[in-house]
N, C-alpha and C positions, 0 to 999 in steps of 0.2 A: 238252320242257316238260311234256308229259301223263303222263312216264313220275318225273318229278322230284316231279309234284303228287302223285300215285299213292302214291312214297314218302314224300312229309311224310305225308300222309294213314295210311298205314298205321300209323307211326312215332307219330302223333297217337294213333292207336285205341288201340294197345301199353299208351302212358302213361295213359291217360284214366282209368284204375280206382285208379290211382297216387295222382292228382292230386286227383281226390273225394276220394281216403282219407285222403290226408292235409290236403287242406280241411276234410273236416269233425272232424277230430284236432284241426286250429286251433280252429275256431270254437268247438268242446266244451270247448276250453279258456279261451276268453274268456269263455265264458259261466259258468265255475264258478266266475269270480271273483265272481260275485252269490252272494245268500245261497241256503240250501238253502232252498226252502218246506214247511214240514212238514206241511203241512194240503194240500198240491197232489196228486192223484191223476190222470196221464194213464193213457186206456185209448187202446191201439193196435194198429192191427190195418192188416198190407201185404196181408192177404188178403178182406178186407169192407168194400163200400162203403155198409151197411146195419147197423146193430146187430144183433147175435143172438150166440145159444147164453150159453157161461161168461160168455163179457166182456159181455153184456147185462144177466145174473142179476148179476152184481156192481155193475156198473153200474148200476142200480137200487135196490141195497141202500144202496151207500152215498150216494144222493142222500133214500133213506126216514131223512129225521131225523139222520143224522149230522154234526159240523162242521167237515169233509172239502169242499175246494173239486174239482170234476170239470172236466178236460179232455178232450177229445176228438179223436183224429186216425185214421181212416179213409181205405183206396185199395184199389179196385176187386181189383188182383190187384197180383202183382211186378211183371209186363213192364209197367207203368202208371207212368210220370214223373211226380216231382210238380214244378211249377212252384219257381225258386229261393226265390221269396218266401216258399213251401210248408216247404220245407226247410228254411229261416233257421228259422220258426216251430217246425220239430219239433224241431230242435238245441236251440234254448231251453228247449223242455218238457222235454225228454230230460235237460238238465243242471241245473237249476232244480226237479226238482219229485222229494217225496221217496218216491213210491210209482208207478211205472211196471209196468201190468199190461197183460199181450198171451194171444194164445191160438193165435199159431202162430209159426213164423220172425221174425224181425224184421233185415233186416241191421242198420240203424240203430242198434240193441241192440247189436251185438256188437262193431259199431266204437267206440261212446261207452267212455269212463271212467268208470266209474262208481264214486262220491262213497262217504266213509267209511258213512256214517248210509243213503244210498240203499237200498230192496227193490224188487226188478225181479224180480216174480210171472209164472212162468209153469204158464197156465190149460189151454194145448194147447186142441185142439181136437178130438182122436180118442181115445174111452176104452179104457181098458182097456189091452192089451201086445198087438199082432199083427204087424205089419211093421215091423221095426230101420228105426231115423232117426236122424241126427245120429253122436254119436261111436259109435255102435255099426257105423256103416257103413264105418270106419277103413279095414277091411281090403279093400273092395271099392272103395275108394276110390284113385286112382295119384296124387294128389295132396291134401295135407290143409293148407286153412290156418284157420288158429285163426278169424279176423277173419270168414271165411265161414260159420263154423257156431255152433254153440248155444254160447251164454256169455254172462257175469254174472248169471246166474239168483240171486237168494238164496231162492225158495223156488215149492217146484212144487208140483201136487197129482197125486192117482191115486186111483183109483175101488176099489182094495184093498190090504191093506196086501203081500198074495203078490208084489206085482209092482213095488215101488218100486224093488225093484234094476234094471228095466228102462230107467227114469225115469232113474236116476242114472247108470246108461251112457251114454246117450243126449244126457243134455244135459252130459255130464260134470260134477258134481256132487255133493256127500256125499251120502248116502242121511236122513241125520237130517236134511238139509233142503227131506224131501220129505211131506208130510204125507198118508193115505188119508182124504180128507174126502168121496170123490164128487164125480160133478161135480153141478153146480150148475143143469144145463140140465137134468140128467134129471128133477129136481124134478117136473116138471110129469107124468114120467110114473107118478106116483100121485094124483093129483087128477082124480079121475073126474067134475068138474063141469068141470073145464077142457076133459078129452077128449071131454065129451059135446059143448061148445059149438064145438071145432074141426071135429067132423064136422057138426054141422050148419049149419055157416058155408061148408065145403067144398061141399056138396052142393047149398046155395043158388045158390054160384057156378058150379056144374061141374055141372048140374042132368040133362046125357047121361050122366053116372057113375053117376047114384042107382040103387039094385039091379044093378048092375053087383060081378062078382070081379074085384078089383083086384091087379093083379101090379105091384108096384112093383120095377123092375131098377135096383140103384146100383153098381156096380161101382165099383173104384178105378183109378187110371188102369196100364199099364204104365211102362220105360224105367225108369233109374237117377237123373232127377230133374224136376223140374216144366218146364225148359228141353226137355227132350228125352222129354215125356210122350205116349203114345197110347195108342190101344186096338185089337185086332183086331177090329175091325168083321165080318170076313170070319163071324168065327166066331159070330153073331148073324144069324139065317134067319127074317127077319121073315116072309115069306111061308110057311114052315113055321109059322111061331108063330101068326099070321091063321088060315091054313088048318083048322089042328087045334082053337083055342082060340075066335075071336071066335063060332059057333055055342052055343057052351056057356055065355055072357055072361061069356067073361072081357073086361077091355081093360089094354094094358100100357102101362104109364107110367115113362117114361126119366127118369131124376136122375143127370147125367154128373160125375162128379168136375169143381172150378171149373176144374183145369186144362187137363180135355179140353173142357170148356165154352166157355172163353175161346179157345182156338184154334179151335173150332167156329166163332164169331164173328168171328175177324178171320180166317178163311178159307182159316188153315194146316192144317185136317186137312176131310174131307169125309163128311158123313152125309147122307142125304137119306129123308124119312119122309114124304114127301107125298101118295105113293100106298097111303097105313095111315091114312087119316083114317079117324077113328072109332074105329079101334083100337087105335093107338099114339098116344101123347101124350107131349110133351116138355114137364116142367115143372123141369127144370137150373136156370130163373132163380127158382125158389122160396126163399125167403130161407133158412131153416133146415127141414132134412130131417126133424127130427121131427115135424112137423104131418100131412107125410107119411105117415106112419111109422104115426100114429092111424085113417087112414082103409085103409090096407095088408088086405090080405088072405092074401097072400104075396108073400113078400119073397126076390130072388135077388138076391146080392150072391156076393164072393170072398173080396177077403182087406183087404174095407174094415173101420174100426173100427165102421159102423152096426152090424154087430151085435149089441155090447154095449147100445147104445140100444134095439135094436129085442127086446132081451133081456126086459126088464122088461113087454112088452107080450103075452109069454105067447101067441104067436100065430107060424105053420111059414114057417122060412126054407129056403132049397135054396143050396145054393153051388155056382155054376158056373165050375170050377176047371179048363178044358182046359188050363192050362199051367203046372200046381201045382209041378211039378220044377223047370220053366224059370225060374220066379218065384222058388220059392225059394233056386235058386243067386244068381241076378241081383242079387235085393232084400234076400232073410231073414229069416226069422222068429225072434220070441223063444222061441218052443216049436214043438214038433211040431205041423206041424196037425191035428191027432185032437185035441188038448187044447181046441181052437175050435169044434168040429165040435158041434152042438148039435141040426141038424137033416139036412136030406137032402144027398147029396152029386150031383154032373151031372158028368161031363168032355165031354160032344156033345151036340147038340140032341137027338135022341132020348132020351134019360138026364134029359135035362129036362126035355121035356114032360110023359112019363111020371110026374115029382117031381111037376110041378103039377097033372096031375092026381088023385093019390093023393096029397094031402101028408100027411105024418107029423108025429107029437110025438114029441122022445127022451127021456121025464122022469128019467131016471137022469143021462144028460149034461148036462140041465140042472141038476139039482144040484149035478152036479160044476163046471161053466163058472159059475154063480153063485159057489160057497163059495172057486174061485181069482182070478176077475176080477172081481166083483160086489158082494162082500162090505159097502163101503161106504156103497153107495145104498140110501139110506130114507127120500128125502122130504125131510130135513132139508139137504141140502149145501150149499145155498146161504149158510146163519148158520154156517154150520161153515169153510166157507173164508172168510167174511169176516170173522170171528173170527182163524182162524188169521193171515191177512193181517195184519191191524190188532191182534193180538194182547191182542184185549178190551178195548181201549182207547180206543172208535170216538169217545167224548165228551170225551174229557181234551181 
């Protein structure tokens, strides 16, 4: 009997991806017999249970005076079910409304039909071109199904016009339907009344930080997908980092990619900082990294897209790459790493302390890493994709 139920059960599991997929193939279909809303704009996001970045800046644009109705559906991360009631609800938006904008994966997206008139914006969430995603990953990939990767896009953006082709690999897509407008979040990193007011809002709150050198570490995560993401811990010597740095006032502050975050939390991977109080600080549930990014002093990261963010702030990154070769067989990058390389390079703890203690500026590389990945941000990107989006149109 135990061995019978075992096999329904497993037989059940088999189907169960089947059975959604083609549930909500139905429902997407019931519901397009309603009219299209032309004025309905959902923003969505399966990775944000909080507004921020692109789909915030747009998100507020078009609520500033436009006559543009706003929907909203937010969830925490992937591995996070939404309730069926949940689901009924986004099927409806998703088929019903004529402007669907997101700013990372969406499966939801790529299982819908989407409608003659429909635009399904995608905002992305990492600038620039650094590690292949989506259909770029084809070849590293043993199995490819359509329904699980990036599709129905009709219009993307990029932060320069050198790198659209990366865009349109990636999410498989024409390249004319990719416009270089910036993103929209970096906005904020030219407004020096904004960056004066986040530092001293930080320092109010975080008031042990003030005259403190701030090391801000954001790696990105390892593994071939967010299901099967970690990081080597091993190779991070917090007690090397203490020893050398906390006399000199530095303090280091962790911002773990959401998906090594999220398994932090439900207590599939194991960090433990307890014994670095005062020196090490965990701030991962920080809504958006650029606020971050303002208060920064140096910044170690790999082969995350912060860089291009923390680009415009004119201030020494280190990248700590012990396992540049491994990575990029594994993952991929769009270009040679030397073409990202803008500040100091570490492959050991030694190699990096040393960075941080000596940081450098490389100003020849960063004219070059501006004029190929940067080109487009000036302040302005936020009117410029919501322009492009609604294609001037925002009052008809």
């Amino acid at each position: 009997m135990k061995k019978l139920k075992k096999k329904i059960k497993k037989m059940i599991n088999k189907y169960k991806p089947k059975i959604r997929f083609y549930t909500f193939r139905f429902l997407n279909r019931v519901f397009m017999l309603l009219p299209l809303n032309e004025k309905k704009v959902l923003f969505l996001s399966d990775e944000r249970e909080v507004l921020g970045g692109n789909l915030e800046c747009i998100y507020n644009r078009v609520g500033g005076g436009s006559n543009y109705k706003r929907k909203l559906i937010l969830k925490k991360n992937t591995f996070e079910r939404r309730k069926f009631s949940e689901k009924l609800n986004l099927i409806y938006q998703l088929s019903t409304s004529k402007y669907i904008i997101l700013d990372d994966w969406s499966k939801p997206v790529c299982w819908m039909e989407r409608r003659k008139k429909q635009e399904i914006v995608q905002l992305w969430h990492g600038a620039g071109a650094f590690k292949t995603f989506g259909f770029s990953r084809v070849d590293r990939q043993k199995k490819i199904n359509i329904y699980s990767m990036h599709r129905n896009y009709t219009k993307a953006i990029v932060t320069s016009d050198d790198i659209k082709w990366c865009y349109a690999e990636g999410f498989g897509m024409p390249e004319e339907n990719i416009r270089a407008t910036g993103f929209p979040r970096m906005d904020i990193m030219f407004d020096e009344k904004y960056k004066s007011e986040v530092r001293k809002k930080f320092f109010k709150e975080h008031k042990e930080l003030k005259n403190k050198k701030i090391i801000l570490f954001a790696p990105t995560y390892r593994g071939v997908n967010l299901k099967k993401s970690y990081y080597d811990f091993d190779m991070l010597d917090l007690d090397k980092l203490k020893n050398e740095l906390e006399k000199k006032g530095y303090v280091f502050i962790i911002k773990w990619h959401p998906a090594i975050e999220s398994k932090l939390e439900r207590g599939n991977l194991q960090f433990d900082i307890s014994k670095y109080e005062g020196f090490v600080y965990d701030f991962s549930s920080s809504r958006d990294i650029n606020d971050l990014l303002m208060v920064t002093d140096i910044l170690i990261t790999d082969y995350s897209s912060v860089i291009f963010d923390y680009f415009l702030l004119d201030k020494p990154v280190i990248y700590y790459t012990y396992d540049l070769e491994k990575y990029n067989e594994e993952r991929g990058l769009y270009y040679d790493f030397e073409d990202y390389v803008y500040g100091s390079v570490a492959s050991d703890m030694d190699e990096l302390i040393k960075c941080i203690k000596h940081p450098k500026m490389f100003e020849n590389k960063r004219k070059q890493f501006n004029k190929k990945f940067m080109s487009a941000c000036d302040g302005k990107s936020t009117e410029k994709t919501y322009n492009y989006i609604f294609n001037d149109e925002s009052d008809v």
